[in-house]
C-alpha positions in Angstrom: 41.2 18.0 4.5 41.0 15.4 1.0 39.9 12.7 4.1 37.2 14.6 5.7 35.4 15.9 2.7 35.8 11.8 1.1 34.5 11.1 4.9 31.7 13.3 4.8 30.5 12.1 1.2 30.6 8.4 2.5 28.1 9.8 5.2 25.6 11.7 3.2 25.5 9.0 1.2 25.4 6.0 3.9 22.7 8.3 5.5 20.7 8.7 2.5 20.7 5.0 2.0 19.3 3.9 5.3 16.3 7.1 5.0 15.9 5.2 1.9 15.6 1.6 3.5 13.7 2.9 6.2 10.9 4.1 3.5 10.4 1.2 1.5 9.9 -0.6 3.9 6.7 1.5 5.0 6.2 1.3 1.5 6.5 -2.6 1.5 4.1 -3.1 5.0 1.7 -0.9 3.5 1.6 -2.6 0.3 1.2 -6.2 2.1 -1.7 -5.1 3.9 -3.6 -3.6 1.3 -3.1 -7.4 -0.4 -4.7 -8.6 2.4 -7.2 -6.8 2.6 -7.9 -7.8 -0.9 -7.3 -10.9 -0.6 -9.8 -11.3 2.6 -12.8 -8.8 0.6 -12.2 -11.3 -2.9 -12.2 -14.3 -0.6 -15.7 -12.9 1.2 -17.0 -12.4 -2.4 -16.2 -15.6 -4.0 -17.4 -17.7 -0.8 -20.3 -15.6 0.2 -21.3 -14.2 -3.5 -22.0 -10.8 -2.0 -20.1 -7.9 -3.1 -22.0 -5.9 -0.9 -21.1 -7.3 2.0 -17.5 -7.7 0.6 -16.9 -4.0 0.1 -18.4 -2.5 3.2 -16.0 -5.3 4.8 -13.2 -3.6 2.7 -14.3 0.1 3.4 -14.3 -0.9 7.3 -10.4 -2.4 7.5 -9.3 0.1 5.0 -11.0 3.1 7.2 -9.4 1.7 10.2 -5.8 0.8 8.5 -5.7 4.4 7.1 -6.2 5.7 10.6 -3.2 4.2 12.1 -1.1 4.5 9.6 1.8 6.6 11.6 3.7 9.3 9.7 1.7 8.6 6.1 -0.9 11.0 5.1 -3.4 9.6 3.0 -5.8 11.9 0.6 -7.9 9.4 -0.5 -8.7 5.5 -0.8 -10.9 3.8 -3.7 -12.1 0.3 -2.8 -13.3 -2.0 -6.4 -15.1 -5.6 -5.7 -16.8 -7.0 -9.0 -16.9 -10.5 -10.8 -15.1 -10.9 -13.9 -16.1 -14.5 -15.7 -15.4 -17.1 -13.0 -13.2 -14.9 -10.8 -14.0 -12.5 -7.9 -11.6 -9.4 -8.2 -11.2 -6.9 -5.3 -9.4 -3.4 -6.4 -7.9 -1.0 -3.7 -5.9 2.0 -4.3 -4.4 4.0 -1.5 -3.7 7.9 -2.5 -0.8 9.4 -0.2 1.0 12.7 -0.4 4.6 11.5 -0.2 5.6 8.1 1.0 9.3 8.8 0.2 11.2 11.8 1.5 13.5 11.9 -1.6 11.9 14.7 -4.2 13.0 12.0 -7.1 10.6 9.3 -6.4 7.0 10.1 -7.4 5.0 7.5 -5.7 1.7 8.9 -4.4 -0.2 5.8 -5.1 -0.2 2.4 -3.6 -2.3 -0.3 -5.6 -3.5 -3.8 -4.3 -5.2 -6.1 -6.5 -6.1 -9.9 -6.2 -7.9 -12.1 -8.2 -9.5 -15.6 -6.8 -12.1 -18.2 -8.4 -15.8 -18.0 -7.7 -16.7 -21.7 -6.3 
């Protein structure tokens, strides 16, 4: 009986792990495309000089990630583009109502930010 409870334990505990695994690396993909996006809307800006043009470019690939996102529900997305002294700085932050399925990790927010020099 000692084996199959010890057993058991090792299970919960091997299956908790990979759910774990499994969600940051949603987490992780999710984070690496809001950088590009950032990175491609700061890159616009500084070559182009428009932050116009810049954030409805932003708005359009965030729209359209947010849409196929698969098993991710997201509230709300806030796209920044501004110039701050020589630098062109694009601010997006992703609002989702639970990434991870554990009830001890709060993240409901996802933030991407990049920074690149105004030529």
């Amino acid at each position: 009986m000692k084996i199959f409870i010890v057993v058991l334990g090792f299970m919960l505990v091997n299956v908790s792990i990979m759910s774990y695994k499994s969600d940051y690396a949603k987490f992780e993909y999710i984070q690496r495309t809001l950088e590009n996006i950032a990175f491609e809307s700061a890159e616009i800006a500084a070559l182009g000089g428009d932050e116009n043009e810049a954030q409805s470019y932003a708005e359009e690939l965030l729209e359209y990630t947010t849409k196929n996102l698969r098993n991710v529900k997201v509230k709300s997305y806030r796209c920044e583009i501004f110039f701050e002294d020589e630098y062109s700085v694009a601010f997006i932050k992703l609002d989702v109502e639970k990434l991870f399925r554990f009830p001890f990790s709060p993240v409901t927010s996802i933030i991407a930010e990049r920074k690149l020099v105004v030529i």
